[in-house]
C-alpha positions, 0 to 999 in steps of 0.5 A, a space after each residue: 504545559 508547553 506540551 499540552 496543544 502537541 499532544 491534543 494535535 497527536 489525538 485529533 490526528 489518531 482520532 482522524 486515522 480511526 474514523 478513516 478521515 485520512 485518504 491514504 495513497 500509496 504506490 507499488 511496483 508489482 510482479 505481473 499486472 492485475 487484470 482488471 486494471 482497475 479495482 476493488 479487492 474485498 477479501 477478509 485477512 486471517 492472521 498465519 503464523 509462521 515461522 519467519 513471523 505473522 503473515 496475513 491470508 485470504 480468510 477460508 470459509 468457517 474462519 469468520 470469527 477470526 477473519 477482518 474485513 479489509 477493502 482496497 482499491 488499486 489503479 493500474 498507473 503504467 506497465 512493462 511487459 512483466 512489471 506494473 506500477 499501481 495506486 493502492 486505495 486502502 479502506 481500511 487499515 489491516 496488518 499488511 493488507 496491501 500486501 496481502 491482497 495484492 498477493 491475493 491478486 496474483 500480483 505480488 509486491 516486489 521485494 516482499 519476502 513474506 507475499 512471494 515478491 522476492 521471487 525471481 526479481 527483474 534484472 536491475 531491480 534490488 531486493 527490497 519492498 517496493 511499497 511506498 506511503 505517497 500521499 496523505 490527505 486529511 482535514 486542518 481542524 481549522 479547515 482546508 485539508 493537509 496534503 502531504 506528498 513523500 518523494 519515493 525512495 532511491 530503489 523505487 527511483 531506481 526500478 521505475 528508470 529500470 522499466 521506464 516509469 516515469 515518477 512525476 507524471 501524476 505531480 501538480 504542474 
């Protein structure tokens, strides 16, 4: 059948998330600027309930059964006084990961109402998460990479001419 290559093509590619062959970029606009600038965060996430639904947090001693391992690497990009433009690195792929440790950071994502972003939002900036799928970068099964690069969405657009950043400093010339 016609459908056969799509679906060989679709497991490849889960097989290529699930090895972690897959370089996954993304960026964020976050209250605060982490210190350091640049970083490693190695912090294993426990899933909360809660009422308005699961929430990930920082593991505590004696939840080991229970916690996963979860590594990311951010880059501060640019900041404004209150305001920081990161690059978020994941290591691994756990439920709201990013989130959650950037949380952990001191550092929340903008317009996250589940890790304390939609607290006290700058004048001009709308209340919705301000994380972002940048780039994606993995293997051609017939060599070479696929870099794919998505444009940020209009309120991102919108916060970083708000606090002056400038969204196509880091595009190929």
């Amino acid at each position: 059948s016609a459908a056969v290559p799509y679906v060989r093509g679709f497991r490849a590619l889960g097989k290529l998330f699930a090895t972690r062959n897959v370089k996954k970029t993304y960026w964020a606009v976050v209250k605060g600027v982490p210190v350091p600038h640049q970083g490693k965060i190695d912090v294993a996430l426990v899933k909360a309930k809660g009422d308005d639904g699961d929430r990930m947090r920082a593991s505590r001693d004696g939840e080991e059964e229970d916690e996963q391992h979860a590594v990311t690497h951010y880059n501060v990009l640019d900041q404004a006084k209150i305001v920081a433009w990161v690059s978020l690195r994941p290591q691994t792929g756990r439920q709201h990961q990013l989130r959650a440790h950037m949380d952990h950071l001191g550092t929340p994502i903008l317009g996250d109402n589940k890790y304390n972003g939609d607290r006290d939002l700058p004048d001009g900036v709308e209340n919705q998460l301000h994380l972002h799928a940048r780039r994606l970068v993995f293997p051609h099964p017939r060599g070479g990479d696929v870099d794919v690069t998505a444009p940020l969405p209009d309120h991102m657009l919108a916060t970083f001419k708000v606090f002056g950043f400038e969204a196509n400093r880091f595009d190929a010339r």
